[in-house]
DOKENU-747218 format. One record per residue (C-alpha): residue number from 1; x, y, z. Coordinates in Angstrom, 3 decimals, decimal comma. Each point is the difference from the previous one (the first is absolute). Last residue first. Example, Ala and Ser with C-alpha at 12.3 -4.5 7.8 and 13.67 -1.06 7.14 Angstrom:
% DOKENU-747218
<marlum seq="2" u="13,670" v="-1,060" w="7,140"/>
<marlum seq="1" u="-1,370" v="-3,440" w="0,660"/>
% end
This chain:
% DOKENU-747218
<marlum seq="217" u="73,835" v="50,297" w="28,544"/>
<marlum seq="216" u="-0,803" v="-3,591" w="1,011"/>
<marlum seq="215" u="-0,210" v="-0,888" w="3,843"/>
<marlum seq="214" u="2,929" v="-1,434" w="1,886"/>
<marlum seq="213" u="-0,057" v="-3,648" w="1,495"/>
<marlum seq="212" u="3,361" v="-0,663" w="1,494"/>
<marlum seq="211" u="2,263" v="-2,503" w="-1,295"/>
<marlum seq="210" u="2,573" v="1,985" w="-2,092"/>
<marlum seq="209" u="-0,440" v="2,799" w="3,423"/>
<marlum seq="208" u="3,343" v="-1,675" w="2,129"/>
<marlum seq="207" u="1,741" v="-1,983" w="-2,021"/>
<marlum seq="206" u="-1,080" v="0,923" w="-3,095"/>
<marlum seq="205" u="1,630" v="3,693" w="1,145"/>
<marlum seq="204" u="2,932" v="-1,595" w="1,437"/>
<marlum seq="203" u="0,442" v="-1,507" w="-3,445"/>
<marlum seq="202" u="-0,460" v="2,985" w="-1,903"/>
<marlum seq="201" u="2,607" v="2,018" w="2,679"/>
<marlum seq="200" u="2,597" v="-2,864" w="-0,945"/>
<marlum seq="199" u="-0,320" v="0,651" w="-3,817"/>
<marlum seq="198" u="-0,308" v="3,888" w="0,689"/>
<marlum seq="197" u="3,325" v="-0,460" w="2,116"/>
<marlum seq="196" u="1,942" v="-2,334" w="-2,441"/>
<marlum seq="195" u="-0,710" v="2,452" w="-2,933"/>
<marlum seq="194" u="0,887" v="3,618" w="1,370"/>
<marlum seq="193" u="3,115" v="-1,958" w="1,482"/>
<marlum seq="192" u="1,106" v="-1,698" w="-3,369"/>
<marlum seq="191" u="-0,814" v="2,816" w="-2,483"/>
<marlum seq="190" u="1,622" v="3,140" w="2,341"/>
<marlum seq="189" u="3,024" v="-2,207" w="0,516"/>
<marlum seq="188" u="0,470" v="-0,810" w="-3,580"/>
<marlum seq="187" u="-0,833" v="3,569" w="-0,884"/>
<marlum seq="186" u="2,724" v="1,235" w="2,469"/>
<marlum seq="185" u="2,484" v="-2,404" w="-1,526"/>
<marlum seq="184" u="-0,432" v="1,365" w="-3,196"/>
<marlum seq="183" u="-0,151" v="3,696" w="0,992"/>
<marlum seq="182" u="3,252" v="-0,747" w="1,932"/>
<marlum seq="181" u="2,013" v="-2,212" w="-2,668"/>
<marlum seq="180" u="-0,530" v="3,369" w="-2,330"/>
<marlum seq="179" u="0,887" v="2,520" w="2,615"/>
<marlum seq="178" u="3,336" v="-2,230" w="0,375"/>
<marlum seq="177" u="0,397" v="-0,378" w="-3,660"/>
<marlum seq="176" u="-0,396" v="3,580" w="-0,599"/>
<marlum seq="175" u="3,117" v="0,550" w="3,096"/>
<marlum seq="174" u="-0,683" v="2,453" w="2,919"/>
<marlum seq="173" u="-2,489" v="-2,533" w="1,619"/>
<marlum seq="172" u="3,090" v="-2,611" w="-0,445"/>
<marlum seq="171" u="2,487" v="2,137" w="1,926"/>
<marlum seq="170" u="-2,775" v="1,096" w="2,784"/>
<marlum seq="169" u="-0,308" v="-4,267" w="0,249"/>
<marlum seq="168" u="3,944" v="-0,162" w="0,711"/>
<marlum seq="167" u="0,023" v="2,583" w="2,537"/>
<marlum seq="166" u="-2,755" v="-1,313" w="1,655"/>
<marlum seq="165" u="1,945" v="-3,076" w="0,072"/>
<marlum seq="164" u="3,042" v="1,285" w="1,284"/>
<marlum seq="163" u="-1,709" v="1,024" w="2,930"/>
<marlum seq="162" u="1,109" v="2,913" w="2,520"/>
<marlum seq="161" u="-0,154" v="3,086" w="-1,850"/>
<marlum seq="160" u="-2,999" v="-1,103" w="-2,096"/>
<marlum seq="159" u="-2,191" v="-0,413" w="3,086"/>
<marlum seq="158" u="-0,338" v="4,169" w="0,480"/>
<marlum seq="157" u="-0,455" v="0,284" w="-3,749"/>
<marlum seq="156" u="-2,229" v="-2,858" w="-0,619"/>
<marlum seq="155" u="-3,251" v="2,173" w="-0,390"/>
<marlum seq="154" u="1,641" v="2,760" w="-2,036"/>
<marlum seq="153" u="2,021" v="-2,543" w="-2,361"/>
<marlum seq="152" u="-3,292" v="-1,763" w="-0,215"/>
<marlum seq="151" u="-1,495" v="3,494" w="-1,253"/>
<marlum seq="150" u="2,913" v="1,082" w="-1,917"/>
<marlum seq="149" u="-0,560" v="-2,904" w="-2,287"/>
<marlum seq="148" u="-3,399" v="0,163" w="-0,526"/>
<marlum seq="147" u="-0,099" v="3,548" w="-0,908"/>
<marlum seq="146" u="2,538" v="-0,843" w="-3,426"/>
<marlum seq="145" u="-2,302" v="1,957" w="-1,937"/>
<marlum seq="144" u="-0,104" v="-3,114" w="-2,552"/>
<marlum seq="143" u="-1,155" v="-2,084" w="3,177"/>
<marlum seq="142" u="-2,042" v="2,422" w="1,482"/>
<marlum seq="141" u="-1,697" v="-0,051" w="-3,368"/>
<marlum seq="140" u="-0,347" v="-3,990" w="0,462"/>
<marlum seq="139" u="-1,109" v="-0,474" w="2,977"/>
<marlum seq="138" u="-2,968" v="1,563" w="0,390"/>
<marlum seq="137" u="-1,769" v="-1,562" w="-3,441"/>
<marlum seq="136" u="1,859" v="-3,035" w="0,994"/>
<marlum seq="135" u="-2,185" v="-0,443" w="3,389"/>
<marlum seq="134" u="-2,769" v="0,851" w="-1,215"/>
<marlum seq="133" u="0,264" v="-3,221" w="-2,692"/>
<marlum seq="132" u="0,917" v="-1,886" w="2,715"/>
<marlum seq="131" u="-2,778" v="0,353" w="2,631"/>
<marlum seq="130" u="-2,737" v="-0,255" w="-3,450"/>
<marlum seq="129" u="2,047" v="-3,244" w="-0,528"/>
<marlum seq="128" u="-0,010" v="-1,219" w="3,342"/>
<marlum seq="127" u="-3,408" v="1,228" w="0,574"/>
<marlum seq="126" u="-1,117" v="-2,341" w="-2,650"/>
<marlum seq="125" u="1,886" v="-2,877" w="1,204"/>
<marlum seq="124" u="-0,922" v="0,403" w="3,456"/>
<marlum seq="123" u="-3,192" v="-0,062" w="-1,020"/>
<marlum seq="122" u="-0,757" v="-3,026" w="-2,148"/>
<marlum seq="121" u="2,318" v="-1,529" w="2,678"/>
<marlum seq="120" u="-2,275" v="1,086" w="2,714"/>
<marlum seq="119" u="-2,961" v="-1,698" w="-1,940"/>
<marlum seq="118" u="1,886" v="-3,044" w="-0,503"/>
<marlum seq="117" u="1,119" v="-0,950" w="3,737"/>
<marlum seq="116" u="-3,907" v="1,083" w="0,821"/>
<marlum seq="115" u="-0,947" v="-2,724" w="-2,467"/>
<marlum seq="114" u="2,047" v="-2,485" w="1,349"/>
<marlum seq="113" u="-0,115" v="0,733" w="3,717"/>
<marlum seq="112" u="-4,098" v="-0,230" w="-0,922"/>
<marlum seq="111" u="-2,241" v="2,367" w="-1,260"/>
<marlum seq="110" u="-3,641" v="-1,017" w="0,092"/>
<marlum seq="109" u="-2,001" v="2,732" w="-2,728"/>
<marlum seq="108" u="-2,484" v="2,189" w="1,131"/>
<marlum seq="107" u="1,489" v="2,379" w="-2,998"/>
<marlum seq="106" u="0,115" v="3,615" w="1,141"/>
<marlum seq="105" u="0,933" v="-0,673" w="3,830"/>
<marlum seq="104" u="2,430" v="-2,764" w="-0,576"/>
<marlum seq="103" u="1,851" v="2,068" w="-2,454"/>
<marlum seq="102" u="-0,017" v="3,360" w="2,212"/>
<marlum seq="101" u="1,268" v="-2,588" w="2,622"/>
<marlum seq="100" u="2,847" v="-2,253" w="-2,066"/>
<marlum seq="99" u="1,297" v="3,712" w="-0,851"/>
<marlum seq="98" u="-0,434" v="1,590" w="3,023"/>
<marlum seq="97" u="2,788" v="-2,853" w="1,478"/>
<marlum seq="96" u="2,207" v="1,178" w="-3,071"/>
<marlum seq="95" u="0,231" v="3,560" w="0,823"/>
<marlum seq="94" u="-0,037" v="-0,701" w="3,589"/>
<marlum seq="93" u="3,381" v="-2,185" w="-0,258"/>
<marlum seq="92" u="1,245" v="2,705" w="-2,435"/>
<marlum seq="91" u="-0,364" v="2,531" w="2,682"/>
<marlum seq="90" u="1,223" v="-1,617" w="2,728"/>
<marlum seq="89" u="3,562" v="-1,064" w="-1,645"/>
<marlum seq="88" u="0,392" v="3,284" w="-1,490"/>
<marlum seq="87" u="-0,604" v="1,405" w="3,634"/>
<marlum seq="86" u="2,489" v="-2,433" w="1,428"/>
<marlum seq="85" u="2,510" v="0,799" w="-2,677"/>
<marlum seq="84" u="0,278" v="3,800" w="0,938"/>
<marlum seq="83" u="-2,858" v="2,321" w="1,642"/>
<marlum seq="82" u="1,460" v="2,653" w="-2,346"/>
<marlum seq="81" u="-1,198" v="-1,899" w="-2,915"/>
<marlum seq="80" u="-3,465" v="1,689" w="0,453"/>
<marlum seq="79" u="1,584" v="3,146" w="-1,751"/>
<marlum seq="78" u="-2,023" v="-0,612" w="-3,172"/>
<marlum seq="77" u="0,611" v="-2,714" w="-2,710"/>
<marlum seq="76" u="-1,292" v="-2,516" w="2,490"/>
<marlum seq="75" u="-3,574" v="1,433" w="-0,071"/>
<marlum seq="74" u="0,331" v="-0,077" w="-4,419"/>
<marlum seq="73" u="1,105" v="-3,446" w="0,059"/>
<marlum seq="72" u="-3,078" v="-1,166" w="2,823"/>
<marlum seq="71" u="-2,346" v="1,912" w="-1,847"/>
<marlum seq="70" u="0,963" v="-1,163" w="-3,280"/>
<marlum seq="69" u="0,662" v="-4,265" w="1,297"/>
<marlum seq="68" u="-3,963" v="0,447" w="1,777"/>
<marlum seq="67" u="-1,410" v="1,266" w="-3,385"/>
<marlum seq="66" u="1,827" v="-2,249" w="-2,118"/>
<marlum seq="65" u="-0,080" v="-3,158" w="2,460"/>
<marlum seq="64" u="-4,645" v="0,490" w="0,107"/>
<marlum seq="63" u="0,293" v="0,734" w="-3,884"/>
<marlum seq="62" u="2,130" v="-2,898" w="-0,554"/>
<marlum seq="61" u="-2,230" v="-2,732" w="2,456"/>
<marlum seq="60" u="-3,194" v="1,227" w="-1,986"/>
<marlum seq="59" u="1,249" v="-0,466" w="-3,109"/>
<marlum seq="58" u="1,187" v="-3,957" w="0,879"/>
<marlum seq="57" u="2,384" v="-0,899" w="-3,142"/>
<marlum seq="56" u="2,893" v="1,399" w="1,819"/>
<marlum seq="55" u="-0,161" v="-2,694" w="2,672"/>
<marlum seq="54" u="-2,575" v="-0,805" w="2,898"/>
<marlum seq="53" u="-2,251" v="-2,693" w="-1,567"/>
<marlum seq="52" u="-3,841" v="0,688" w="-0,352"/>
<marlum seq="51" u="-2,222" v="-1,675" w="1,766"/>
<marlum seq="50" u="-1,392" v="-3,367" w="-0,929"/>
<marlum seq="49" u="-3,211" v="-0,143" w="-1,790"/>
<marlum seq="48" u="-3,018" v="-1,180" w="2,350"/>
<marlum seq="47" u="-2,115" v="-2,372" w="-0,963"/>
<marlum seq="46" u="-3,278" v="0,124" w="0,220"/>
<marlum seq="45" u="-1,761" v="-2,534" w="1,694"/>
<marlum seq="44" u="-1,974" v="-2,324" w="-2,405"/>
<marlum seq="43" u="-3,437" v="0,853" w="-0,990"/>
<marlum seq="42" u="-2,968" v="-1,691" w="2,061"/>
<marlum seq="41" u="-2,595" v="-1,277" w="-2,311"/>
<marlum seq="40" u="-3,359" v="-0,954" w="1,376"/>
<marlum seq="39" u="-2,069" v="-2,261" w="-1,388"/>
<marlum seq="38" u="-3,264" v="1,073" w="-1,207"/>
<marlum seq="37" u="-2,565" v="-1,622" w="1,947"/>
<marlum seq="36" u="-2,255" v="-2,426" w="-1,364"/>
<marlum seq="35" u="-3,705" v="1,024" w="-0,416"/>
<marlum seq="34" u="-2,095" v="-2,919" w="0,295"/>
<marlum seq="33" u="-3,035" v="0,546" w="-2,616"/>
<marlum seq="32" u="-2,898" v="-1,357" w="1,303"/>
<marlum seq="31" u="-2,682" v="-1,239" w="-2,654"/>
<marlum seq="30" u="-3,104" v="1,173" w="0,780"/>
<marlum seq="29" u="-2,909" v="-2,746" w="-1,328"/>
<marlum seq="28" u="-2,136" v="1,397" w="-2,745"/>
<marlum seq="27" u="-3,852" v="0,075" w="1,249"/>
<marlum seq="26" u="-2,519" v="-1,255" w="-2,817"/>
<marlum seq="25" u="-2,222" v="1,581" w="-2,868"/>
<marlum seq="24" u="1,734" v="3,219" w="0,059"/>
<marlum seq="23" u="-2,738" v="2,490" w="-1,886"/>
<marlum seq="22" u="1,164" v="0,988" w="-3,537"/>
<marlum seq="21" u="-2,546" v="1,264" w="-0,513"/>
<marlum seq="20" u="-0,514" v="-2,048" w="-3,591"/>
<marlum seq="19" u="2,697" v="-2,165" w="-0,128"/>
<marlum seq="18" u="-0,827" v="-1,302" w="3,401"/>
<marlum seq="17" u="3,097" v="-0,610" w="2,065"/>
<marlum seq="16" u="1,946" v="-3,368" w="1,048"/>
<marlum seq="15" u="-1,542" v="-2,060" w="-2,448"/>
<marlum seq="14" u="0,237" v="-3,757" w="0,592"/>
<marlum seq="13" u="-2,924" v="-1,242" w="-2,657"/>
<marlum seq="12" u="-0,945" v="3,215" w="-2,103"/>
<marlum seq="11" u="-2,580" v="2,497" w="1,197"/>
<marlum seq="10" u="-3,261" v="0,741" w="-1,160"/>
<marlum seq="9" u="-1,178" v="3,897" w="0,597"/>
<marlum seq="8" u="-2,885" v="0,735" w="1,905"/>
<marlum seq="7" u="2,009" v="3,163" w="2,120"/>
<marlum seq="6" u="-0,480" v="-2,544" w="2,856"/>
<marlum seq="5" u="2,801" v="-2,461" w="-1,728"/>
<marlum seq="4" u="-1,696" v="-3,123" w="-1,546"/>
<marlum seq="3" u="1,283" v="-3,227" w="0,104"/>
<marlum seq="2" u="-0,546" v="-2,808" w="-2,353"/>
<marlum seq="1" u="-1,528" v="-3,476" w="0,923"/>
% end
């Protein structure tokens, strides 16, 4: 026997709505859809590049010698030499101990003996040179004046009477070669102190603030 819908019309054997109402003839059954979770992807920890080396190549080492090396240079080149070696020694032990800190303060970085070892010689190297380079440009026209001479033989006059080897160094200061050997020998000297103490003022400097937290500038 056929069915009808209610609108009158005859529907077809298993129909689901009425062609005509289009009236739903039986209930649909609700299908639950199980919503899975999206996993979760964690991204790997970032990895930190390594810090910089402490050598010519590093900008921010250079700039941080340059500056400290030309202050230092141009400090020394006034009368601060009066307080004699001790004083040098001071000051170019402070010179390179600011220069592991001012470092340490601008770049967060961890400085150890190493580092600070290599940040004072980046500095002592530089002020060396600067320290050298004055020093010529004040020797030399005292030099061709023949100042430099009379000054020593000024200094070591009241010694020269009684040591021949006073005697014998006023000789060589009088001589070209002598005031030549001199400037050389005071460069050397200037080179190798001004170096050793920023290299050992950088390492007491890691020593004692390399380790220390200190904010970025």
């Amino acid at each position: 026997m056929a069915d009808f819908c209610n609108c009158g019309a005859e529907l077809p054997p298993d129909a689901r709505f009425c062609h005509r109402c289009g009236r739903p003839l039986r209930e649909e059954p609700v299908r639950e859809e199980v919503l899975r979770e999206a996993p979760v992807i964690v991204p790997p920890p970032a990895v930190r590049p390594p810090p910089p080396r402490l050598n010519f190549h590093n900008a921010t080492a250079v700039r941080i010698g340059l500056l400290l090396a030309s202050i230092a240079s141009l400090l020394s080149a006034l009368p601060v030499w009066a307080a004699g070696l001790l004083g040098l020694v001071l000051w170019w032990l402070t010179t390179g101990f600011l220069s592991v800190y001012i470092y340490r303060r601008r770049t967060g970085q961890f400085l150890s003996v190493d580092s600070g070892l290599r940040m004072g010689w980046i500095t002592g190297l530089l002020g060396s040179t600067i320290s050298s380079v004055l020093f010529t440009v004040s020797v030399v026209p005292l030099i061709h004046s023949g100042t430099i001479a009379s000054i020593y033989k000024e200094q070591l006059h009241t010694m020269a009477a009684s040591d021949a080897n006073v005697q014998e160094a006023l000789r060589v200061l009088q001589s070209p070669g002598g005031l030549t050997m001199f400037v050389i020998m005071a460069l050397l000297f200037l080179f190798l102190i001004i170096t050793f103490l920023c290299t050992a003022g950088g390492a007491l400097g890691a020593k004692l603030v390399g380790g220390i937290a200190q904010p970025r500038a």
